[in-house]
C-alpha positions in Angstrom: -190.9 -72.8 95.2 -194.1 -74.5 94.8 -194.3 -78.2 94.6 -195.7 -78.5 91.3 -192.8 -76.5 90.0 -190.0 -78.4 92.0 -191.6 -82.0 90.4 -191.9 -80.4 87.1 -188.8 -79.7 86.9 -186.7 -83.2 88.1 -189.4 -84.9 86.0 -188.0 -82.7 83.0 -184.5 -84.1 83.5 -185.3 -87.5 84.3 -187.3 -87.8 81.0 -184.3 -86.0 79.2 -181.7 -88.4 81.0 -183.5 -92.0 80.5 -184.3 -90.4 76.7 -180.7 -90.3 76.5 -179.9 -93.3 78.1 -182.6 -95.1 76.4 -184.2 -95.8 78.9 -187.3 -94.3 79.2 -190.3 -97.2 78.8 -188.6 -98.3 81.8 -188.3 -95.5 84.1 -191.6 -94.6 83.4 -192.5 -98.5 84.6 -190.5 -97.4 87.4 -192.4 -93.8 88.3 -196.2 -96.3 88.2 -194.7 -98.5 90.4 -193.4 -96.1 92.8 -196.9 -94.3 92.3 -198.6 -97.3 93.0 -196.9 -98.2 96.6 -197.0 -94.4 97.5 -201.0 -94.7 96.7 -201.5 -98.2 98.5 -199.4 -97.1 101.6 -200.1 -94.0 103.0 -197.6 -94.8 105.9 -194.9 -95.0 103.5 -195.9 -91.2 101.6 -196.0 -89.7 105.3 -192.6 -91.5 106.0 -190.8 -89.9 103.3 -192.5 -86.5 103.7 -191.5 -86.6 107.8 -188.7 -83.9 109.0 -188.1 -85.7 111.8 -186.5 -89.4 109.6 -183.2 -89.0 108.9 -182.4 -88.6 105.1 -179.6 -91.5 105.2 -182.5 -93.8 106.9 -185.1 -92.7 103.8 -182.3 -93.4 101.3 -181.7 -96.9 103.3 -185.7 -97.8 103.1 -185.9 -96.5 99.7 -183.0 -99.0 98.7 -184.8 -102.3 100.1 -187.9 -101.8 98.8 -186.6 -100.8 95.4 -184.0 -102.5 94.8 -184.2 -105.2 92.2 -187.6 -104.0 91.1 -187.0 -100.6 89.5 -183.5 -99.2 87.2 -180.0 -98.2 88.5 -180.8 -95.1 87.1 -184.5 -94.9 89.1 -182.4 -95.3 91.8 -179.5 -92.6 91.3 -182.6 -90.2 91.1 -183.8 -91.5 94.5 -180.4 -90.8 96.0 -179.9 -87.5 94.4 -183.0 -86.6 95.1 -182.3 -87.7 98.8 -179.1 -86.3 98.8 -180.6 -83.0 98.3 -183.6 -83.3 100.9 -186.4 -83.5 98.1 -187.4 -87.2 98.7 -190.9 -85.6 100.1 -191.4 -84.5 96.6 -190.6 -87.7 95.3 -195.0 -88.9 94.2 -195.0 -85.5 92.9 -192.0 -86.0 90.9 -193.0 -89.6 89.7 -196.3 -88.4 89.0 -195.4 -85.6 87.0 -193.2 -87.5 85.4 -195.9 -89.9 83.8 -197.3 -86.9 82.7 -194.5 -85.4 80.5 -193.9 -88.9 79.2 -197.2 -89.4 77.9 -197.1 -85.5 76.1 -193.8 -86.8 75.0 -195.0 -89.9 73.5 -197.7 -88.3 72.0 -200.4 -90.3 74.3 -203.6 -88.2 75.5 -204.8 -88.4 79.0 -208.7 -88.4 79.7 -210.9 -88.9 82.9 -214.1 -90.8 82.8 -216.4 -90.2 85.7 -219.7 -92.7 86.2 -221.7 -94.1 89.0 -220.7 -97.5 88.9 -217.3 -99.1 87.4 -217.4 -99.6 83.2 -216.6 -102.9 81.1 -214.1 -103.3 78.7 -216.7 -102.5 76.4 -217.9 -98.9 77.6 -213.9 -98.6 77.8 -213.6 -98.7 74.5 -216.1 -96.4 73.2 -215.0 -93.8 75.6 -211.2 -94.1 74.3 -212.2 -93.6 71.1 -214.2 -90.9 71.4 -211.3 -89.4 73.2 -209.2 -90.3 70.2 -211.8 -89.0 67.6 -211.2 -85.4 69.8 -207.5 -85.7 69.7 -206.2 -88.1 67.2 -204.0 -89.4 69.8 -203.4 -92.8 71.4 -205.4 -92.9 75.2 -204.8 -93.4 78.5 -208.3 -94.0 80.1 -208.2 -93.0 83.8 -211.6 -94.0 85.4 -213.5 -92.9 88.7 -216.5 -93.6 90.5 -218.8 -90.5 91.9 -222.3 -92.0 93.1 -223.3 -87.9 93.3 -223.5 -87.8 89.6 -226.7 -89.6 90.2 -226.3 -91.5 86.5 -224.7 -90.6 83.0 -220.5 -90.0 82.7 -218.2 -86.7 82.7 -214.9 -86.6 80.5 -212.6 -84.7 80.5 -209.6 -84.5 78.0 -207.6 -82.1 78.5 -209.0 -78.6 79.5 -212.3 -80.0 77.3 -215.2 -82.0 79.6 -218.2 -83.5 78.1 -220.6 -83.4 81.4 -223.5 -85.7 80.3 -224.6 -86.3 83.8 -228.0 -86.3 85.4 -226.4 -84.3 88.1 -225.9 -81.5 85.2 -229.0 -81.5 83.9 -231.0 -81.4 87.0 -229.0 -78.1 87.7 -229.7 -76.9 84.2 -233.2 -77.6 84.6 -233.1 -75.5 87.8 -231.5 -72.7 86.3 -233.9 -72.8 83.0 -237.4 -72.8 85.7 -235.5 -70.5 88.3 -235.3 -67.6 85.1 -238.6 -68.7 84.1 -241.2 -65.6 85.2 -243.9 -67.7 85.4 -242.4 -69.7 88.1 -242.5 -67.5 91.5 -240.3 -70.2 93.8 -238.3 -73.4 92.8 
């Protein structure tokens, strides 16, 4: 089974158990966190992804750094999901889950990609732009691609708005390139 498929579906009943529990604003605090120290520490993603570990000794690691900082019921899904050798899954899973919370909670997710970092005000226009397109609340992801050469691409969604120099120098090429007039570009 694919991972995508294995995440999607414990994130699917970890959103419908903390739903139930009423517990969900927290586990999804939870899943960012965990997220967020699998992202900072790549030692610590390769860790829980290594055959060779021991599952009780993952379970033990995963207990002192979590404990204290993330729900009970955060981590009964760690155990479980140690119990049943799927902790290498686990950033998929937390990931994932993220995901179905936000499509749950009625939040759309967009990418911005510039050249250099935005303000808070650039920010704002972009987000609502996003929510003109969906009518949704936003969460803003933002990244940095110096090849874009200048301008932004957002995507929402399976819609992108590609308003890049990098587009439009390729554009440009492809308008001169069926040009007959012009024997080599």
């Amino acid at each position: 089974m694919s991972e995508f498929r294995i995440a999607s579906r414990y994130a699917k009943s970890l959103l419908e158990l903390a739903s139930e529990q009423g517990k969900l604003e927290e586990v999804n605090k939870d899943m960012l966190l965990f997220s967020e120290v699998i992202s900072e520490n790549r030692d610590f993603q390769l860790f829980l992804k290594n055959p060779v570990v021991a599952h009780d000794k993952k379970l033990t690691v995963l207990n002192q750094v979590f404990t204290g900082k993330v729900s009970d019921l955060t981590l009964a899904i760690f155990r479980i999901l140690v119990k049943k050798q799927r902790e290498a899954y686990l950033a998929a899973i937390a990931t994932e889950f993220h995901h179905q919370y936000n499509t749950h909670t009625g939040v759309e997710e967009a990418t911005v990609t510039t050249t250099f970092p935005i303000d808070a005000d650039l920010r704002n226009e972009f987000k609502a732009v996003v929510k003109k397109i969906s009518g949704k609340e936003v969460e803003l992801t933002e990244k940095i691609d110096e090849n874009l050469i200048g301008g932004f691409i957002l995507k929402v969604g399976d819609r992108q708005i590609d308003d890049s120099i990098n587009s439009r120098l390729k554009a440009l090429k492809l308008k001169f390139s069926q040009n007959p007039y012009v024997k080599e570009f």
